[in-house]
C-alpha positions in Angstrom: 0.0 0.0 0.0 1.6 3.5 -1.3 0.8 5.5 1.1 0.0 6.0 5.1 -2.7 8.5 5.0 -6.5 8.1 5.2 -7.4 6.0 2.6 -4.0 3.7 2.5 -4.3 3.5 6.3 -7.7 2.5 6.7 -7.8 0.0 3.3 -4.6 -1.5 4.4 -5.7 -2.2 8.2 -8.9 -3.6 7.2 -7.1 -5.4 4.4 -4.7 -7.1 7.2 -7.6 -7.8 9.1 -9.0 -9.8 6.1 -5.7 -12.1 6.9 -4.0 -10.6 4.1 -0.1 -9.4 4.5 -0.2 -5.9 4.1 3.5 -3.8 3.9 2.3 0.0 4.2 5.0 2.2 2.7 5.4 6.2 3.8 7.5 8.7 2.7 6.8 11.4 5.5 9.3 10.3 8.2 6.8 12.3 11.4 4.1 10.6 9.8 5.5 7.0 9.9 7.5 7.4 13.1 4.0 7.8 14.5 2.9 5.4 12.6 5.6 2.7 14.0 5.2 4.2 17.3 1.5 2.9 17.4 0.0 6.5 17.3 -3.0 7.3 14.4 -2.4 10.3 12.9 -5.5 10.9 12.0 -8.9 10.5 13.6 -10.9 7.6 13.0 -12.8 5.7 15.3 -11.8 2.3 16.3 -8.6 2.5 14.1 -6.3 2.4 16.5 -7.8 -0.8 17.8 -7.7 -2.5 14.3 -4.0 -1.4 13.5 -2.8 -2.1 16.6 -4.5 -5.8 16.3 -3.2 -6.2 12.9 0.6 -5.0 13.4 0.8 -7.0 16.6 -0.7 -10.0 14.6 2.3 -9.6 12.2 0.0 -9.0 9.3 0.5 -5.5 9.0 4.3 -3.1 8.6 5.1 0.1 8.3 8.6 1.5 6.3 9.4 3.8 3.7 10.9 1.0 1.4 9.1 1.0 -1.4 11.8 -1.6 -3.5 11.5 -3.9 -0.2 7.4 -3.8 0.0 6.8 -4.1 -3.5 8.9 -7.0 -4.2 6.8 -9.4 -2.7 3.5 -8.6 -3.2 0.9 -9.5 -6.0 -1.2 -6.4 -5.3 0.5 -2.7 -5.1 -2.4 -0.1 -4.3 -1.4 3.3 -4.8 -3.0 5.6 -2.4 -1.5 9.1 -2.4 -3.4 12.3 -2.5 -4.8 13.8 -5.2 -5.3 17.1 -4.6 -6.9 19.9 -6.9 -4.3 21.4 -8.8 -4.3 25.2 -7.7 -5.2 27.4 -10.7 -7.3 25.0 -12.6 -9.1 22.7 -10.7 -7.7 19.5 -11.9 -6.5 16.5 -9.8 -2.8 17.2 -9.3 -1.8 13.6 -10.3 2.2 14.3 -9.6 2.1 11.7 -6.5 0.7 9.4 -8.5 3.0 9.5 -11.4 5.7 9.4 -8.8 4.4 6.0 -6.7 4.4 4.3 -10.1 8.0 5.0 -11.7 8.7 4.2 -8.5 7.7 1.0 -8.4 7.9 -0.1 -11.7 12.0 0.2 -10.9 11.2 -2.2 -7.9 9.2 -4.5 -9.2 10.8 -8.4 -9.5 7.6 -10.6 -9.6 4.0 -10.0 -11.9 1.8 -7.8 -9.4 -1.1 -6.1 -10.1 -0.9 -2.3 -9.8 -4.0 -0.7 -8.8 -4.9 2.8 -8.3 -7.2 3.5 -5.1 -6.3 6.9 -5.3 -9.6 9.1 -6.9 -7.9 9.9 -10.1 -9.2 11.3 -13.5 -10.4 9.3 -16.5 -7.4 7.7 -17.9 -4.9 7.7 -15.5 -5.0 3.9 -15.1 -3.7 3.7 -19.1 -1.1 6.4 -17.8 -0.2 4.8 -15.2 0.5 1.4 -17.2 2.0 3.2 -20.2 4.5 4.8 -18.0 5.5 1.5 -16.0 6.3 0.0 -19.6 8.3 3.1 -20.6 10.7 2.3 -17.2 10.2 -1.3 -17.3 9.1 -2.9 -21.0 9.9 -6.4 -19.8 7.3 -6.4 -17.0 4.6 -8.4 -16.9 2.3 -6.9 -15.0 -2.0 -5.5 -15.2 -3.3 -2.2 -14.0 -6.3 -1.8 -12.2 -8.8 0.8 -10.7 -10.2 -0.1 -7.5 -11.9 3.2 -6.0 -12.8 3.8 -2.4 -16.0 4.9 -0.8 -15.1 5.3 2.7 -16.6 8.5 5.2 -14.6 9.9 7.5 -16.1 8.7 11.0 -17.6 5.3 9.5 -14.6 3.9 7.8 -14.2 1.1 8.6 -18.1 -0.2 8.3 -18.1 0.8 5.1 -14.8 -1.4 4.3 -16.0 -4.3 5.9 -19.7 -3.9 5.3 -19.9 -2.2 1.6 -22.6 -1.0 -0.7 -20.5 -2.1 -3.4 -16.8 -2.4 -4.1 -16.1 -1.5 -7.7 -13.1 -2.9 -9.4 -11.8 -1.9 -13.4 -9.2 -3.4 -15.3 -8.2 -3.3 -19.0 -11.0 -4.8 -21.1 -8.9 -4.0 -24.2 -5.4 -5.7 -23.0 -4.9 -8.5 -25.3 -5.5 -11.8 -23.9 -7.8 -10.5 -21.1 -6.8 -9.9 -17.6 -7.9 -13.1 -16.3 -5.3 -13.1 -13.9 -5.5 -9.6 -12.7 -9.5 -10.9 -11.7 -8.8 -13.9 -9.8 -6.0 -11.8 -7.6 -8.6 -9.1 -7.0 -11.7 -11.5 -6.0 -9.1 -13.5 -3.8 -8.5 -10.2 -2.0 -12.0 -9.6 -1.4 -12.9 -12.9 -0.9 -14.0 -12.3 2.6 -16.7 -10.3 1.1 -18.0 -12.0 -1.2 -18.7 -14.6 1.8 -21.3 -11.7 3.2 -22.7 -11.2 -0.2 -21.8 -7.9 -0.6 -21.7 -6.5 -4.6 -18.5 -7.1 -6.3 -18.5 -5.2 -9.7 -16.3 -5.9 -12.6 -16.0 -2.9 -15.2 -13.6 -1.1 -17.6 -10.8 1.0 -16.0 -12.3 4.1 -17.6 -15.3 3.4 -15.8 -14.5 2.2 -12.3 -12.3 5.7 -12.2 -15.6 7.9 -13.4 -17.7 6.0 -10.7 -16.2 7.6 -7.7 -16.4 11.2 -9.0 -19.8 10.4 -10.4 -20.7 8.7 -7.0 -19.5 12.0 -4.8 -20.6 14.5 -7.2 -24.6 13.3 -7.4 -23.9 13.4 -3.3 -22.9 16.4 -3.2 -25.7 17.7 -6.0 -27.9 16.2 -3.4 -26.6 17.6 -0.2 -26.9 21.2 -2.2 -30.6 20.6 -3.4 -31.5 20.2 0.3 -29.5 23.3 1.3 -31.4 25.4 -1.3 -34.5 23.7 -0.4 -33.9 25.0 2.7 -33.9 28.4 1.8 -36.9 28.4 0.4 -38.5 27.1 3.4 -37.6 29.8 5.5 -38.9 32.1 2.6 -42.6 30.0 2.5 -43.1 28.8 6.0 -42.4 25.3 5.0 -40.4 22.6 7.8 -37.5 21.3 5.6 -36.9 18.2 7.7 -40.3 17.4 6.8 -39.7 18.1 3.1 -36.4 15.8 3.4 -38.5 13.0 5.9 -41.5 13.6 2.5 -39.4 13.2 0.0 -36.9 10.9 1.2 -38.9 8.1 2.1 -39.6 7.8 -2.1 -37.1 4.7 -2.6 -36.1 6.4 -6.0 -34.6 9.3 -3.9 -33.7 8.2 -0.5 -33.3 9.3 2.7 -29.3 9.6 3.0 -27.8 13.3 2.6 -30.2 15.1 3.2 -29.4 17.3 6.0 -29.4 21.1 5.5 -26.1 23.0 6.1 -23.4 25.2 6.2 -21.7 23.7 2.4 -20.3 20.5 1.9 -16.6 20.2 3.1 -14.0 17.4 3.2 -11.3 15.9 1.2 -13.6 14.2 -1.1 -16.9 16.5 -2.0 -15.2 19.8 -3.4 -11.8 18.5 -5.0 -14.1 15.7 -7.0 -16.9 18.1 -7.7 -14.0 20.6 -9.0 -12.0 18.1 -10.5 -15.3 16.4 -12.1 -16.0 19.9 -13.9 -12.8 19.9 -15.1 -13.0 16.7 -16.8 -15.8 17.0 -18.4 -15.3 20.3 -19.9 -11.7 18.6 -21.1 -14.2 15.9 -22.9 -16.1 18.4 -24.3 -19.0 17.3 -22.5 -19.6 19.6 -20.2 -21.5 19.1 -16.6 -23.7 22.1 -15.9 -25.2 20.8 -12.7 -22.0 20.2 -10.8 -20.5 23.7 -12.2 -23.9 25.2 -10.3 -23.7 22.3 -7.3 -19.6 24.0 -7.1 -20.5 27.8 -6.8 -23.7 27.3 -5.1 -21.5 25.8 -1.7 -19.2 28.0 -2.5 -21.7 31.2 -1.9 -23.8 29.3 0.8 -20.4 29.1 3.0 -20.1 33.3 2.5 -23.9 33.7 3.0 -23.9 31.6 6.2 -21.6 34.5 7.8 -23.8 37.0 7.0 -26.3 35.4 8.7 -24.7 35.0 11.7 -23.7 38.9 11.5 -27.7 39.7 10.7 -29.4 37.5 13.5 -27.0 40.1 15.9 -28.6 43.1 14.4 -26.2 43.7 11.3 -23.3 44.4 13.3 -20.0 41.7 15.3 -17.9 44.3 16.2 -16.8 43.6 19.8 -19.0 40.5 20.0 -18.1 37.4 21.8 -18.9 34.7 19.9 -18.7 30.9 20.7 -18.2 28.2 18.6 -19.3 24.7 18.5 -17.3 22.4 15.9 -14.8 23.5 13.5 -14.4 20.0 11.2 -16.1 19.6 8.2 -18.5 17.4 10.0 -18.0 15.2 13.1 -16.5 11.8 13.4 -13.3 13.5 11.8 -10.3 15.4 12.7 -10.5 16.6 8.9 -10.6 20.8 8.6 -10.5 20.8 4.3 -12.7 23.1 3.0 -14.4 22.9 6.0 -17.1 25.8 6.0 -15.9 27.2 9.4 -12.9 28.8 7.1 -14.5 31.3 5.6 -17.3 31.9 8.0 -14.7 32.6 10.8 -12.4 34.8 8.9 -15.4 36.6 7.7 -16.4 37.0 11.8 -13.2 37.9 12.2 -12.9 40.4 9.9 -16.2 42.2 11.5 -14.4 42.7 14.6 -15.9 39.4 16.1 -13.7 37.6 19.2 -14.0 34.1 18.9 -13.8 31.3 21.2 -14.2 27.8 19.5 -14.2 24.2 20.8 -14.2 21.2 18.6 -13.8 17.4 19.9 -11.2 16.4 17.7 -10.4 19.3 15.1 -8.5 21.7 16.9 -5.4 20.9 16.3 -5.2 20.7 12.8 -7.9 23.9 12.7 -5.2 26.3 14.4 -2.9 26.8 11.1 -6.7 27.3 8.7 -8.3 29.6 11.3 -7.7 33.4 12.2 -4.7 33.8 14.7 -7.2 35.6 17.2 -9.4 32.3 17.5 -9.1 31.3 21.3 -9.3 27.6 21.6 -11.2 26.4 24.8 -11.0 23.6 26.5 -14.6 22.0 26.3 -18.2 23.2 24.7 -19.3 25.2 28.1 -16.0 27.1 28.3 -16.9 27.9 24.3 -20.2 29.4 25.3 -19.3 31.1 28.5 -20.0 34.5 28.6 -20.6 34.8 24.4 -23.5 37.0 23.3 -23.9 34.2 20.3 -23.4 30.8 19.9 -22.9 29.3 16.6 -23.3 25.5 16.0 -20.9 25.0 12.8 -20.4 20.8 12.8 -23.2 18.4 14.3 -21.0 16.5 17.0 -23.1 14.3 19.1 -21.5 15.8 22.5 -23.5 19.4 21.5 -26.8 17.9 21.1 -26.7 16.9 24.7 -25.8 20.0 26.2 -27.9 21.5 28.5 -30.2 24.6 26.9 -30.7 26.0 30.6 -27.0 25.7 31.1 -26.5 27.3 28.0 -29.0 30.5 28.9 -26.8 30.3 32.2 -23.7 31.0 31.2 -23.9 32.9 28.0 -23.4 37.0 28.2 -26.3 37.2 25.5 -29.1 34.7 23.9 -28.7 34.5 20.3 -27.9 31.3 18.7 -27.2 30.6 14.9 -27.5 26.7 14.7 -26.5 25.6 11.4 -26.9 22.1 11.7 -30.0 22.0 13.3 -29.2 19.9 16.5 -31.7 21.4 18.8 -35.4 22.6 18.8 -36.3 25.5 17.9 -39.6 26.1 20.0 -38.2 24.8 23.3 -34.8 27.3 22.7 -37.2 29.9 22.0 -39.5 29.1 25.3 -35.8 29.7 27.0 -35.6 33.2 25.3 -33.1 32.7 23.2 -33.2 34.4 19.3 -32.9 31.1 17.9 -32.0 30.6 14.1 -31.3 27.3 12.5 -31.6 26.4 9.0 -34.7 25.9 7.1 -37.1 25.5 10.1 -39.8 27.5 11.5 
């Protein structure tokens, strides 16, 4: 597995806990000292559990050997980041590139290379094309095998899938046989609990994941504007969402009004999405709207927050409950709490935050003024607003009449709905939430 981060970590723990032998290689030496030190560095529940199981099983290394970790194995996943490439929007694809030179000069034994990095359309052919430039003797196949893992439920979704989607070169002459067999073996264990196992091209399986995210992240925007007009008519939106969801055809998943969509996945394949698609000449108008539309929502959801105070932060204290992108996860990219805090901050706002697991990795995103506070009471104590930004389970149970105790003022902007409005208002708090009356 190339790569230590979220998706290599957590595909090659639950891999070794398969009873597969699983060599994780990375580069960043803080990163893998942690790593071999038996520390996660990143948030995930019950990771640390399953690594530490797996490592002290012997099924699962850490090193930053490629030559050594790739010689033995039949399967070499490439799982570095993809991030958008800043200018244009395009997965930067460098890492990638990289991982496979590098193990094409490694290589001994036939393996089968398979991206699980979310890469464009075509990078599987790339990738194979540039492993025979290095290495024309190899005998090797090339194969996309995208994730669909959420931060917070990670590992369920590994062990427990909707569907694991696997592509490999229809077109290679003589078939890739092979390359199938290898790939069912290592996901035998799911095939024993029936889960779906689909076979496709490689320039499919790759198009599935950003397909997959985008339409969620369409969704998760139709409920936000949805939301909006709610407030506008007098409508409930968790009833529209509860009415409309329980249509099989639609569903009831992701459809929870918001600050924007955040995260590692959501934006960059949304962007990167766009970018393909225009590149193909075919171009995507829905996900180009679904893109700006989060975009403004993450600017309007400031102002908001400055009008339910009168039109006017200067000199307000204002807590704040979450910073991540949602809970679950120590992950702060593009979470919405960037711009809406520098825009507060900017008004003249003081802000006092709290988040379970984010703060840390929210310091270097946020504005330097941000005090950090040690739980969610200390947060609200003596704020004139508190604003609910991510939806941890630890704020829906806090006390409202603890909260009217110790705040300076009574306004609260709840932006992910996790309390009631009548019963905060029957406390005399100026309770706002989000597409609720």
């Amino acid at each position: 597995m190339i790569g230590g981060g979220y998706v290599g970590l957590v595909s090659g723990a639950c891999f070794a806990e398969f009873g597969t032998d699983v060599a994780i290689v990375e580069t960043d030496p803080v990163r893998l000292a942690a790593l071999r030190d038996g520390r996660i560095p990143i948030y995930e529940p019950g990771l640390d559990k399953l690594v530490a199981d797996n490592v002290a099983a012997g099924r699962l290394t850490f090193g930053d050997d490629i030559e050594q970790a790739v010689q033995a194995a039949e399967v070499i996943f490439i799982a570095v980041g993809t991030p958008s490439r800043r200018g244009d929007g395009h997965a930067d694809l460098r890492y990638v590139y990289a991982a496979a030179e590098q193990i094409a000069k490694s290589m001994k034994n036939y393996a089968v290379v398979v991206t699980k990095s979310t890469v464009p359309v075509g990078t599987g052919r790339q990738v194979a094309e540039l492993i025979r430039r290095v290495r024309p003797e190899l005998d090797f196949d090339v194969a996309s095998n995208p994730e669909f893992l959420r931060e917070g439920n990670a590992i369920g979704d590994f062990m427990r899938p909707d569907r694991v989607v696997i592509g490999t070169d229809t077109t290679k002459p003589g078939g890739t046989g092979r390359a199938m067999e290898i790939m069912r073996q290592l996901y035998r264990p799911l095939y024993l609990i029936e889960a779906p196992v689909l076979f496709t091209s490689l320039e499919t399986a790759e198009l599935v994941k950003y397909a997959s995210n985008s339409f969620l992240a369409m969704k998760v925007t139709f409920i936000n504007e949805i939301a909006d007009l709610c407030e506008r008519v007098g409508a409930e939106v968790h009833d529209v969402a509860r009415g409309i969801g329980l249509d099989n055809r639609i569903g009831r998943k992701f459809l929870h009004p918001g600050p924007g969509f955040g995260g590692s996945c959501f934006p960059k394949d949304t962007l990167a999405l766009v970018r393909i698609a225009q590149d193909a000449g075919s171009p995507m108008r829905l996900i180009e709207t679904t893109v700006d539309i989060n975009d403004q929502r993450k600017i309007h959801m400031a102002e908001r927050v400055i009008a339910a105070n009168g039109g006017s932060v200067a000199n307000t204290t204002i807590g704040v409950l979450g910073l991540t992108f949602k809970h679950q996860t120590d992950d702060m990219r593009e979470a919405s709490s960037i711009p809406i805090l520098h825009r507060l901050a900017r008004e003249g706002a003081h802000l006092r935050a709290f988040d379970p697991a984010g703060m840390q990795s929210a310091r270097p995103l946020l504005p330097e003024t941000v005090h950090y506070c040690e739980d969610a009471l200390d947060a609200a104590t003596g704020a004139d607003i508190l604003l609910v930004l991510t939806e941890w389970n630890e704020f829906r149970a806090l006390s409202p009449e603890r909260l009217r105790k110790l705040m300076k003022g009574n306004v609260i902007v709840d932006l992910r709905n996790i309390w009631e409005p009548r019963a905060m208002r029957d406390l005399g708090f100026r309770y706002q939430s989000v597409g609720r009356l």
